[in-house]
C-alpha positions, 0 to 999 in steps of 0.5 A: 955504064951504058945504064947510066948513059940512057938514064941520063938521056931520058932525063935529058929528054924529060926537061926539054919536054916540060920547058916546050910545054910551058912556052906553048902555055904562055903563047896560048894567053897571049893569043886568047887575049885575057883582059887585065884586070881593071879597077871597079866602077862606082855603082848607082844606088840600088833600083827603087831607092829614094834619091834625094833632091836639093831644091836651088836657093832663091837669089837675093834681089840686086837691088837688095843689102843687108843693113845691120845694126842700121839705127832708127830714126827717132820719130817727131815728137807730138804736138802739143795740145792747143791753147785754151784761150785766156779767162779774162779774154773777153773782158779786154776784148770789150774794154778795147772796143770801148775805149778812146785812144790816148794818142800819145801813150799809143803811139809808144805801145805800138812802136814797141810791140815789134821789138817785144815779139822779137825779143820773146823769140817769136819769127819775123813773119809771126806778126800779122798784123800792126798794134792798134792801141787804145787808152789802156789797152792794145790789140794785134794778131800773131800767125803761130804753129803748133809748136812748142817753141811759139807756145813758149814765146808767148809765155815769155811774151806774157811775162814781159806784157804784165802790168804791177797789177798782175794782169797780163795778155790775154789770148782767144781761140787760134782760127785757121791761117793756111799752114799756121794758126792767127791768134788775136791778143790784147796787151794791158797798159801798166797799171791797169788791173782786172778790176779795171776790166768790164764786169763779165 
């Protein structure tokens, strides 16, 4: 019996030795001061690599836009090539300046001239200068530009002036007039063909 109760003793002894030895442990941590563990940081690349450098990109000037689809001006058409002047231009220039004047018929030619520019299309300060008319011809000047719209009034003009005979206006070379070109003219009188004309 007494075996058995110092048996049981030591055993006693033997547990409470081993629970002191574990409590000693935890407080010889604590006291070290482990640190806890802490999440890795990121590391940099490796000495020596290349690294790699974006350039900034340039900004646009303020006062710059993009256009898209922004459509084209159409560019000026060209001028048309000048006149050449008409075959039979200076023949009715010297029958004009040999003739007599037939007051009664000039004087209806030359109020009328007016009114047939404004009909062929032809500005209002196209006319340069009055009508002067002779016995079966007349003479006066126009201020025209390059345009094709003068040249198609004095084809309209022509059609207008052209005698049963067939002989119509006849024009010379255009000279210099500030920003437009003055072109002289000589309208036939009905009835009068190119026979009439002086020989050439």
């Amino acid at each position: 019996m007494k075996r058995w109760v110092v048996l049981g003793g030591a055993l006693l002894v033997l547990s409470c030795a081993l629970f002191l030895c574990e409590a000693s442990d935890e407080q010889d941590a604590e006291k070290a001061g482990v640190p806890e563990p802490r999440s890795a940081a990121p590391q940099g690349p490796p000495p020596g690599a290349a690294r790699l450098e974006l350039e900034p990109m340039a900004e646009a000037p303020a006062n710059s836009a993009v256009r898209v689809n922004e459509p084209i001006a159409p560019s000026a058409p060209p001028a048309p090539p000048p006149m050449p002047p008409s075959s039979h231009f200076e023949a009715m220039r010297q029958a004009f300046e040999s003739e007599s004047r037939d007051d009664a018929w000039a004087g209806k030619e030359e109020a009328r001239i007016p009114q047939l520019l404004i009909e062929a299309g032809f500005a209002s300060d196209a006319f340069d200068r009055n009508a002067t008319c002779r016995r079966s011809v007349c003479r006066f000047s126009l201020r025209l530009t390059e345009q094709e719209q003068d040249q198609f009034a004095l084809m309209k003009l022509a059609a207008a002036v052209q005698t049963d005979k067939g002989l119509s206006l006849a024009y010379g070379a255009p000279e210099a007039a500030g920003d437009k070109t003055r072109v002289i003219i000589y309208v036939p009188r009905e009835g009068t063909s190119r026979d009439d004309l002086p020989a050439q």
